[in-house]
N, CA, C and O atoms as a DFTB+ gen file, in Angstrom:
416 C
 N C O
     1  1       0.844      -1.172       0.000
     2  2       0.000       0.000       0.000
     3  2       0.891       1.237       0.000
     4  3       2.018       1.206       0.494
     5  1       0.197       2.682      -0.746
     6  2       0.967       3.095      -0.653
     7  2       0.962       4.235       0.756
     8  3      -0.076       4.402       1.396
     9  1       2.228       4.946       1.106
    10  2       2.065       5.890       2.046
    11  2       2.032       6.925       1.926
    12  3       2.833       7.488       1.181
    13  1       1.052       7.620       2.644
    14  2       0.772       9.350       2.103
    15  2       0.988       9.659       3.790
    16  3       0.637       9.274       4.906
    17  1       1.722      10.516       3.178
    18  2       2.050      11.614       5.117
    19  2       0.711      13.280       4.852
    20  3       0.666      14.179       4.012
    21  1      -0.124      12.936       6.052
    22  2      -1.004      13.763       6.378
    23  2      -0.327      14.581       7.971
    24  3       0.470      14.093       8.772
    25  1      -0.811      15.567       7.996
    26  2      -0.232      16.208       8.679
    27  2      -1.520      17.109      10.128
    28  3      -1.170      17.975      10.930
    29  1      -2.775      16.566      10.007
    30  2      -3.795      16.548      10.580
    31  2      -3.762      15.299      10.663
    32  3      -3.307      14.453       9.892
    33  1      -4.695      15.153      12.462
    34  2      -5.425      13.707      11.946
    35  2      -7.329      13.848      11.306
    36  3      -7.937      12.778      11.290
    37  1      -7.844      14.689      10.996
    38  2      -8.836      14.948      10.483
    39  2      -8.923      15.913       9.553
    40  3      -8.209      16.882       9.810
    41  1      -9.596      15.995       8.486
    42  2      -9.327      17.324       7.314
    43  2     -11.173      17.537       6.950
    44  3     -11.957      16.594       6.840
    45  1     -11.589      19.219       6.798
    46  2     -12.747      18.999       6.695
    47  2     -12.802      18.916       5.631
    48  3     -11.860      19.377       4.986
    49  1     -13.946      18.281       4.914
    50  2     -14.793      17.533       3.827
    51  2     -14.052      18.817       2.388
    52  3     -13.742      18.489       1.243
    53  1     -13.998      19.651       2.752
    54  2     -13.558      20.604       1.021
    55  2     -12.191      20.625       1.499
    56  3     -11.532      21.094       0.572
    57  1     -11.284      20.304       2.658
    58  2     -10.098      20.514       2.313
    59  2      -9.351      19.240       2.483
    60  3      -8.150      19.069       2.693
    61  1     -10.319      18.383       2.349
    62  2      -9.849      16.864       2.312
    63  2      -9.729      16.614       0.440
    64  3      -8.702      16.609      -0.237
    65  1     -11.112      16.434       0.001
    66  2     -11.419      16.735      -1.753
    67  2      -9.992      16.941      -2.225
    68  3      -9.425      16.243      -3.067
    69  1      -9.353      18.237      -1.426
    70  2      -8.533      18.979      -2.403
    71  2      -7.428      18.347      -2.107
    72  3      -6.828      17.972      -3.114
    73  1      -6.825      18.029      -0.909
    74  2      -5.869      17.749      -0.582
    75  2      -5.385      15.803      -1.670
    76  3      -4.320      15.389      -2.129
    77  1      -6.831      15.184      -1.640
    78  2      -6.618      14.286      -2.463
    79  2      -6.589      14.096      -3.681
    80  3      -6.167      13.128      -4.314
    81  1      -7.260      15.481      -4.174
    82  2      -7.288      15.224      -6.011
    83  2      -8.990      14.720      -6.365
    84  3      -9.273      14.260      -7.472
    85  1      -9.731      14.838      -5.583
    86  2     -10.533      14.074      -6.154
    87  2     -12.199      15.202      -5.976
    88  3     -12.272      16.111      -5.149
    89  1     -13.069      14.921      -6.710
    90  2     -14.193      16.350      -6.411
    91  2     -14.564      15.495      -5.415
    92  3     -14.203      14.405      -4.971
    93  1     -15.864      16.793      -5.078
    94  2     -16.913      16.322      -3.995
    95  2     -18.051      15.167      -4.704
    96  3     -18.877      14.328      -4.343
    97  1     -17.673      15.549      -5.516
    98  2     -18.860      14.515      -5.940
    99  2     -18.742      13.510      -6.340
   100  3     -19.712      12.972      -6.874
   101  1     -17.222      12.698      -6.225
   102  2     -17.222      11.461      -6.359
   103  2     -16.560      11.026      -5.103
   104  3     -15.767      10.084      -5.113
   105  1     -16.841      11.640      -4.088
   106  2     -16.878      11.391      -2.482
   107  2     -17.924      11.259      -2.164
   108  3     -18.280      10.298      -1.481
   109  1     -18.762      12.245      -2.594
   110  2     -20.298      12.310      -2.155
   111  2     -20.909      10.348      -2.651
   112  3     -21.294       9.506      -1.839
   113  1     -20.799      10.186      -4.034
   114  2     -20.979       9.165      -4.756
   115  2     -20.773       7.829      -3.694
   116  3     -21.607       7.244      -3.003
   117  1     -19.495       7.633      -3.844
   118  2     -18.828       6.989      -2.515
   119  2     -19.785       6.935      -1.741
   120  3     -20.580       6.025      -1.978
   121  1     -20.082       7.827      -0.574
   122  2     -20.786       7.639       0.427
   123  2     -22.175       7.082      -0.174
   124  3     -22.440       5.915       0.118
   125  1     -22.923       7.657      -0.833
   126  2     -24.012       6.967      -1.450
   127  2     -24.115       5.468      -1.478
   128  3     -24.815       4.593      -0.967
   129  1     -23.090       5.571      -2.315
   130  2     -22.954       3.841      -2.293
   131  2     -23.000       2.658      -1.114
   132  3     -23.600       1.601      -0.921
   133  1     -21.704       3.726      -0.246
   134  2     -21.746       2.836       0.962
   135  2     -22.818       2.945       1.663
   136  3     -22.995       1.905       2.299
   137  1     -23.971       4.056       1.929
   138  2     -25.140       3.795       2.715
   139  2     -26.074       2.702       2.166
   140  3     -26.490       1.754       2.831
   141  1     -26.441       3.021       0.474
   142  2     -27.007       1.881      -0.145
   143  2     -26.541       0.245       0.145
   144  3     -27.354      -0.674       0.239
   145  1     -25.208       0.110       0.251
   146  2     -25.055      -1.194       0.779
   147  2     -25.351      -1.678       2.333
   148  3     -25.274      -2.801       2.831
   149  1     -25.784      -0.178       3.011
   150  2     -26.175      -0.870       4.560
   151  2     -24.813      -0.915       5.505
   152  3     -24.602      -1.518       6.557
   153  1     -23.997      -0.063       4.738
   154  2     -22.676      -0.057       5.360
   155  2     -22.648       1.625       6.239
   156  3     -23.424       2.541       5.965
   157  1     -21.503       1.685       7.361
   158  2     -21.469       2.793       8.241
   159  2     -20.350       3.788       6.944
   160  3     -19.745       3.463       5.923
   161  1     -20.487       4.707       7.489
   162  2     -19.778       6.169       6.612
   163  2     -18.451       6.084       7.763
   164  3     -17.299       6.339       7.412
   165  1     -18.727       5.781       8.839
   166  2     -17.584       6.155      10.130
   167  2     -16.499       4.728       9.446
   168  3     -15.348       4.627       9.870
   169  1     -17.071       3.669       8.333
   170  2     -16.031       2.432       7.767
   171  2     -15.372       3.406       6.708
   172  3     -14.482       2.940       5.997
   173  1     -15.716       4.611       6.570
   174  2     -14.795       5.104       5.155
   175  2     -13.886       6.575       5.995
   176  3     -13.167       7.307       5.315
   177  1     -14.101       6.830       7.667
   178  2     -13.240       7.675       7.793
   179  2     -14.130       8.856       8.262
   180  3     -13.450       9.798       8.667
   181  1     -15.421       9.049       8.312
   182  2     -16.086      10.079       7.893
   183  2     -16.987      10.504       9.620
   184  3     -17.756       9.908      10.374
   185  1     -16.312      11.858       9.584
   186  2     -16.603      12.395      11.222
   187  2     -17.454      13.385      11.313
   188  3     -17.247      14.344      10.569
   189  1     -18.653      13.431      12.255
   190  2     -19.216      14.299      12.177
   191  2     -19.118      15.186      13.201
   192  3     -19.983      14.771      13.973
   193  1     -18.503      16.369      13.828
   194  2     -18.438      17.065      15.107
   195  2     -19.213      17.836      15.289
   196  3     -19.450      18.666      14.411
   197  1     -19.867      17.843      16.450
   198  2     -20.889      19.297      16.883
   199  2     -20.117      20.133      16.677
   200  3     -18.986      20.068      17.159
   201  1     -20.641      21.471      15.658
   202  2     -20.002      22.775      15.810
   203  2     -19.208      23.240      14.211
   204  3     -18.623      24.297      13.973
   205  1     -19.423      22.097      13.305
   206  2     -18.554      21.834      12.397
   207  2     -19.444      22.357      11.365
   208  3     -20.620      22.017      11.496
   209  1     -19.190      23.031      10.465
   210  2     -20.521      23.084       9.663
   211  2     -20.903      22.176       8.255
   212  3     -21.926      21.941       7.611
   213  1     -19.056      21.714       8.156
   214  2     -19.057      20.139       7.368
   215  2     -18.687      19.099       7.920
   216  3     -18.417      19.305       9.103
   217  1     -18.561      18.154       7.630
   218  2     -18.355      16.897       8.042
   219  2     -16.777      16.828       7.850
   220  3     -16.154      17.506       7.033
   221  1     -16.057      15.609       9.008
   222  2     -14.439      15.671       8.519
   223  2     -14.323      14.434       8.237
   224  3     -15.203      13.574       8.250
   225  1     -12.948      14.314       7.910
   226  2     -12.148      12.759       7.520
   227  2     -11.407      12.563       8.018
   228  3     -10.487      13.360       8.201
   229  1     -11.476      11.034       8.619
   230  2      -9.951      10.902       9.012
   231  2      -9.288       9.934       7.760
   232  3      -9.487       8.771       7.410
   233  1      -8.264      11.193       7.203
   234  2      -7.682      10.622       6.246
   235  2      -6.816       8.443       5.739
   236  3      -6.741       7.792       4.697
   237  1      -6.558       8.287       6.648
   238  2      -5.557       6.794       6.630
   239  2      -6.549       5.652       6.581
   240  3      -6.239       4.509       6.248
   241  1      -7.951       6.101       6.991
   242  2      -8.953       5.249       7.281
   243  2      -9.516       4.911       6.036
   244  3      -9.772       3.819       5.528
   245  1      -9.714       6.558       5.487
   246  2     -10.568       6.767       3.832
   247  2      -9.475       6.002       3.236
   248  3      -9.831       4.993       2.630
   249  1      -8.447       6.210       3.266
   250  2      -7.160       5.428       1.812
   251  2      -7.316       3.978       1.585
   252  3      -7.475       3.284       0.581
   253  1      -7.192       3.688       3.188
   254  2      -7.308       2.389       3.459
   255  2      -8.869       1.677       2.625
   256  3      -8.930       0.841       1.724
   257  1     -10.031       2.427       3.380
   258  2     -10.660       1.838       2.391
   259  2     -11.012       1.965       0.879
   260  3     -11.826       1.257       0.286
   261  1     -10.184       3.101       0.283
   262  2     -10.515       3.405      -0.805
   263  2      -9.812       2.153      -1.762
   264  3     -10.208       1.428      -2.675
   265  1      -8.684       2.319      -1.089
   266  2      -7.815       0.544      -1.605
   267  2      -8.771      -0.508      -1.463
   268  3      -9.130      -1.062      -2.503
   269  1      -9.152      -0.810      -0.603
   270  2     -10.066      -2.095      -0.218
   271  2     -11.164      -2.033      -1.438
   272  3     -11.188      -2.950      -2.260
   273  1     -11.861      -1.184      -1.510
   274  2     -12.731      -1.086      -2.259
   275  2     -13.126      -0.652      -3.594
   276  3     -14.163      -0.822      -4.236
   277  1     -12.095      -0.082      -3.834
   278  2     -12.681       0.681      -5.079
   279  2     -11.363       1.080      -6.382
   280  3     -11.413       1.817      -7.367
   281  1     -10.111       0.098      -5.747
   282  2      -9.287      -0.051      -6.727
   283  2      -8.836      -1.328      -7.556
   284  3      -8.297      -2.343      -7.117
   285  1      -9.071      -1.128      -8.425
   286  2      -9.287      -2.445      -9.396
   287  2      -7.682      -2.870     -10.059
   288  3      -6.818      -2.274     -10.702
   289  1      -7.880      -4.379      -9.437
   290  2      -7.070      -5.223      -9.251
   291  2      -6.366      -4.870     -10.972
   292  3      -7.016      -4.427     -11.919
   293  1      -5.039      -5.190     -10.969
   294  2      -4.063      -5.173     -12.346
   295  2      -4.130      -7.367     -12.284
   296  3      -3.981      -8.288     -11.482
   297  1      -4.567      -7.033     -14.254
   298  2      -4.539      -8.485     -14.641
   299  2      -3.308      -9.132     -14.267
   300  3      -2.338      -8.375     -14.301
   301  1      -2.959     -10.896     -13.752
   302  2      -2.126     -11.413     -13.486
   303  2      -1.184     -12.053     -14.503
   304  3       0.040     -12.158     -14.589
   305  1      -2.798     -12.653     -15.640
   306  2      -2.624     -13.462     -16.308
   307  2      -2.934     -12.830     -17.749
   308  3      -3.774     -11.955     -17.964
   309  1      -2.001     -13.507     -18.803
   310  2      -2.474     -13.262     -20.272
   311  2      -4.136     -13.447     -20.595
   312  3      -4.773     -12.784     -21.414
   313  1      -4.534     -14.275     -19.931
   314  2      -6.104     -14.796     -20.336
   315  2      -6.890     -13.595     -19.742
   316  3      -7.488     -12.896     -20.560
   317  1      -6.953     -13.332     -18.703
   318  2      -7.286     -12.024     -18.059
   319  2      -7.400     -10.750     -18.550
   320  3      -8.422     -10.072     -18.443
   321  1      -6.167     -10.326     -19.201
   322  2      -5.870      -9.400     -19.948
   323  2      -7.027      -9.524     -21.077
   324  3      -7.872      -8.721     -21.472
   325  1      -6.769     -10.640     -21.375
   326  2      -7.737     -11.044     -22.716
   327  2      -9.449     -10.731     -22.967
   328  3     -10.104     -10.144     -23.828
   329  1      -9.695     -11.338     -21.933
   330  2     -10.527     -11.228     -21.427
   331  2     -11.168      -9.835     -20.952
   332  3     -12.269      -9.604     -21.450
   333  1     -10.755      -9.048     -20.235
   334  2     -10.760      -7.533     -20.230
   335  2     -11.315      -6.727     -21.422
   336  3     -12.335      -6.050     -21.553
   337  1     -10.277      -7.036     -22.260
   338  2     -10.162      -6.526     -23.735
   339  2     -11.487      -6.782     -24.611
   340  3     -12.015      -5.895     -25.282
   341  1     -12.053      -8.359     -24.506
   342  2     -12.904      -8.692     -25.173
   343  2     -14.272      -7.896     -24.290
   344  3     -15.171      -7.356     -24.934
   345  1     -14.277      -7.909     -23.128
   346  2     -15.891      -7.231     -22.475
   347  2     -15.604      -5.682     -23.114
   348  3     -16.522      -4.937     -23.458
   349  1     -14.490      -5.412     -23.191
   350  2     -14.325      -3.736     -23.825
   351  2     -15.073      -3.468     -24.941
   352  3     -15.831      -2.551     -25.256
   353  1     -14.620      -4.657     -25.566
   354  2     -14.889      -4.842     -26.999
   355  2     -16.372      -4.844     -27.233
   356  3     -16.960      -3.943     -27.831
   357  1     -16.773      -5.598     -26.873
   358  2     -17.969      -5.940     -26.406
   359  2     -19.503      -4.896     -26.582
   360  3     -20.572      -4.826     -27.189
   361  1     -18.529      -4.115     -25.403
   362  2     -19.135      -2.651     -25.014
   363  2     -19.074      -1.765     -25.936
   364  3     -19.961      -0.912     -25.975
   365  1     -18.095      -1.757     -26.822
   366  2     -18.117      -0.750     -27.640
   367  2     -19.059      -0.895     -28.724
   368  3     -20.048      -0.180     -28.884
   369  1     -18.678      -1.922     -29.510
   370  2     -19.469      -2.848     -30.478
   371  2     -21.266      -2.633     -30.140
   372  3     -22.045      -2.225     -31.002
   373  1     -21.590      -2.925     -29.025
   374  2     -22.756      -2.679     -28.660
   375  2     -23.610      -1.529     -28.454
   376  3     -24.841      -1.513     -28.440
   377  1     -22.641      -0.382     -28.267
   378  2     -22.810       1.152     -28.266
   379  2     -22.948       0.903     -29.580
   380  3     -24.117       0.667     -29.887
   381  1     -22.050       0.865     -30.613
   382  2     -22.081       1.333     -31.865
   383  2     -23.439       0.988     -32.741
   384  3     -24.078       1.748     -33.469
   385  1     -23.634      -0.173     -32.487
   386  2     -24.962      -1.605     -32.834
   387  2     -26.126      -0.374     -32.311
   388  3     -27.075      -0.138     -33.057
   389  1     -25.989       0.352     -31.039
   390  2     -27.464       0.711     -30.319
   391  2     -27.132       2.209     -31.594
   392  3     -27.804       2.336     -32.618
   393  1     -26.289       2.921     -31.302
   394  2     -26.342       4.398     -32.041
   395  2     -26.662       4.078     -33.290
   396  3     -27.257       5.013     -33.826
   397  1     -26.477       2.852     -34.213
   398  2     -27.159       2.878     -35.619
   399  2     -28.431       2.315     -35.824
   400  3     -28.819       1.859     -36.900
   401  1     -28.870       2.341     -35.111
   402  2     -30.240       1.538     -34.684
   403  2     -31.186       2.539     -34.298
   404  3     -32.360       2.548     -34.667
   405  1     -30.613       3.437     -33.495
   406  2     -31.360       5.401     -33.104
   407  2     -31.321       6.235     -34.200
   408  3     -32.110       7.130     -34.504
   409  1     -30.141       5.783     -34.869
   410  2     -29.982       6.574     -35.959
   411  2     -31.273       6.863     -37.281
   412  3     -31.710       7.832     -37.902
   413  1     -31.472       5.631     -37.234
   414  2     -32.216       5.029     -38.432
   415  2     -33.644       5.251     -38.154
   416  3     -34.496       4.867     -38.955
């Protein structure tokens, strides 16, 4: 895994976003998700303090699970790879199949 040096142990919600690179709205997303699965927000890091007028993070918690969850594994195997390639394929082919089909 990798290591990121934070220098808080909590960052609020817009200066967390920034500090990681990533918008609010595919944090926001995130959380969505994890409530839809019936899962806690406090499993992705996420603090709420009286007095706060956003919500904070504790950063090592979010990484941790952002790894766990939501970073997609690198193929091992040639077949894999292959495989990948062909659902791509797939997808595209099938876009193309639906747009000439609207077209018409």
């Amino acid at each position: 895994m990798v290591n990121y040096n934070f220098d808080k142990p909590w960052y609020r919600q817009t200066e967390f976003v920034n500090k990681l690179g990533m918008s609010n709205a595919c944090l926001k997303r995130y959380m969505s998700e994890q409530l839809k699965a019936g899962k806690s927000l406090a499993e992705m890091g996420y603090l709420k303090f009286k007095g706060f007028k956003e919500p904070c993070w504790e950063p090592h918690k979010f990484i941790a699970w952002l790894f766990e969850n939501k970073l997609e594994p690198e193929p091992t195997y040639d077949y894999e790879l292959a495989e990948q390639k062909k659902i791509r394929m797939g997808i595209i082919n099938f876009n193309k199949e639906k747009a000439k089909k609207e077209a018409i």
